[in-house]
N, C-alpha and C positions, 0 to 999 in steps of 0.2 A: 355671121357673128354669133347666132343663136349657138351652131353646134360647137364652135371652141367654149361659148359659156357654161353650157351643159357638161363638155368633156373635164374642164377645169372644176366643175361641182363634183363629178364624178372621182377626179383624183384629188378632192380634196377631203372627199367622205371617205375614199379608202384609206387617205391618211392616215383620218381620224382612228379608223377600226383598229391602222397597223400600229399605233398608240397608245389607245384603251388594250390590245390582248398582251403588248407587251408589258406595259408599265404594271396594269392588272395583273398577268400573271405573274410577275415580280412580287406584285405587294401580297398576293393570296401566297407566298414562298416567305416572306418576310413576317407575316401574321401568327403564321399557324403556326412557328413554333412557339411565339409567345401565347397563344391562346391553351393549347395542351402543358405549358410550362407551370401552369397553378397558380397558386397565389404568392406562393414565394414570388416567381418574376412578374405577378401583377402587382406586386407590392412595389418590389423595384421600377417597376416604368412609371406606376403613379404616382413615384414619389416626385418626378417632374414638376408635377402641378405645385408644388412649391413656389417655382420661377414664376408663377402668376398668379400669387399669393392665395392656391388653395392647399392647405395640409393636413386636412382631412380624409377619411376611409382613402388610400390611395390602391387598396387593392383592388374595389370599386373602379376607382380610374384607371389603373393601369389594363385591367379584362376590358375596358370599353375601347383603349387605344388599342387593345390586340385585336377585337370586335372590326375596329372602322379600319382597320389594315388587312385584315382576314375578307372579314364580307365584303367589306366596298373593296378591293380587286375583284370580286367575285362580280360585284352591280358592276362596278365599270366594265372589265369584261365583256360585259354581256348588254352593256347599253341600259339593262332598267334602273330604272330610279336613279340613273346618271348624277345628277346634281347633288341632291341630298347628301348621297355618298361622296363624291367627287369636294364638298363641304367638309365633312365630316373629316375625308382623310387630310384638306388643308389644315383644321386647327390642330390636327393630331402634329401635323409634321410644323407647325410653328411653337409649340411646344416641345418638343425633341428637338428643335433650333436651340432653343432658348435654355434647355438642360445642356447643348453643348454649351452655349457662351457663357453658362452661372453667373449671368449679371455683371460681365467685368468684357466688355467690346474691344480686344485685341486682336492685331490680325491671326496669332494663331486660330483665337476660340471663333473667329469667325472661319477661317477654315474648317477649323474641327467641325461646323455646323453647315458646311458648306453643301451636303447630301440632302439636309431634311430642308436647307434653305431654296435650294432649287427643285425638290419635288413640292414643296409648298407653293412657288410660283408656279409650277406648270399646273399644281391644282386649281392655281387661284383664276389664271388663264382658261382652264375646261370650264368652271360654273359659268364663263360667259360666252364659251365656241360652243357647248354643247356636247353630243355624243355623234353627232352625224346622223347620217340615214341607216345606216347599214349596225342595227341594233336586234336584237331578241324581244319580243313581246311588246306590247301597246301601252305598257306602264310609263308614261311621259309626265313629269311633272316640269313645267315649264314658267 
C-alpha cells in the first residue's frame, strides 16, 4: 500500500509543477505587457479599483496589478514564495471579475468575467494545495 501512496504523491507533485509552469508562464505573458505599457495602461487597469470602492492614485494600482501578474507567474513558476504570490494574483483577478460585471450580475457580465473568475478560483484553491515538492530554492512560507 506504501508504494501506490508514495507513487500517488509523486503524480500529484508533478501535477502541481505541470500547473504552476503553465498557468505561470501564462500570467508572466499576460503581465509583462501591462508592466512596460506605463502609466497610461496603469491608469486604466487601476481604475478597476473603483468596483471596490478605491478611486484613488490608480496608476499606483494598476503597476501593482501588472507587478502580481508579471512576478507572481514568475514565484509560482518556480515554486518561491508560492503563497504570497499565488494571494496576491487571487485578489488581482477578483478585481478584474468585478471590472467585468460593473456592479450589475447578468448572465452576460458574469460571462464576460468568466476568465478572471475562474483563475481566481484556481488561485484561491493553490493558497491551500500549496506548490508541491518539486519547487526552486528553500523560500517556503507556510
Amino acid at each position: 500500500m506504501s508504494i501506490l501512496n508514495s507513487y500517488s504523491e509523486g503524480q500529484k507533485n508533478f501535477g502541481l509543477l505541470l500547473l504552476r509552469i503553465g498557468i505561470g508562464a501564462f500570467f508572466i505573458m499576460h503581465g509583462y505587457p501591462k508592466i512596460i505599457g506605463g502609466p497610461e495602461k496603469w491608469e486604466k487597469l487601476g481604475s478597476a479599483m473603483q468596483y471596490v470602492g478605491i478611486d484613488f492614485v490608480p496608476v499606483v494600482w494598476g503597476f501593482l496589478a501588472a507587478l502580481a501578474e508579471m512576478v507572481g507567474g514568475i514565484l509560482m513558476l518556480t515554486g518561491i514564495l508560492f503563497r504570497p504570490a499565488v494571494l496576491l494574483m487571487f485578489i488581482t483577478m477578483v478585481v478584474a471579475a468585478l471590472s467585468h460585471i460593473k456592479g450589475v450580475f447578468t448572465f452576460g457580465s458574469i460571462m464576460e468575467a468568466s476568465h478572471a473568475i475562474k483563475m481566481a478560483i484556481l488561485f484561491l484553491s493553490l493558497i491551500f494545495i500549496g506548490p508541491g515538492n518539486y519547487r526552486l530554492g528553500k523560500i517556503v512560507i507556510e
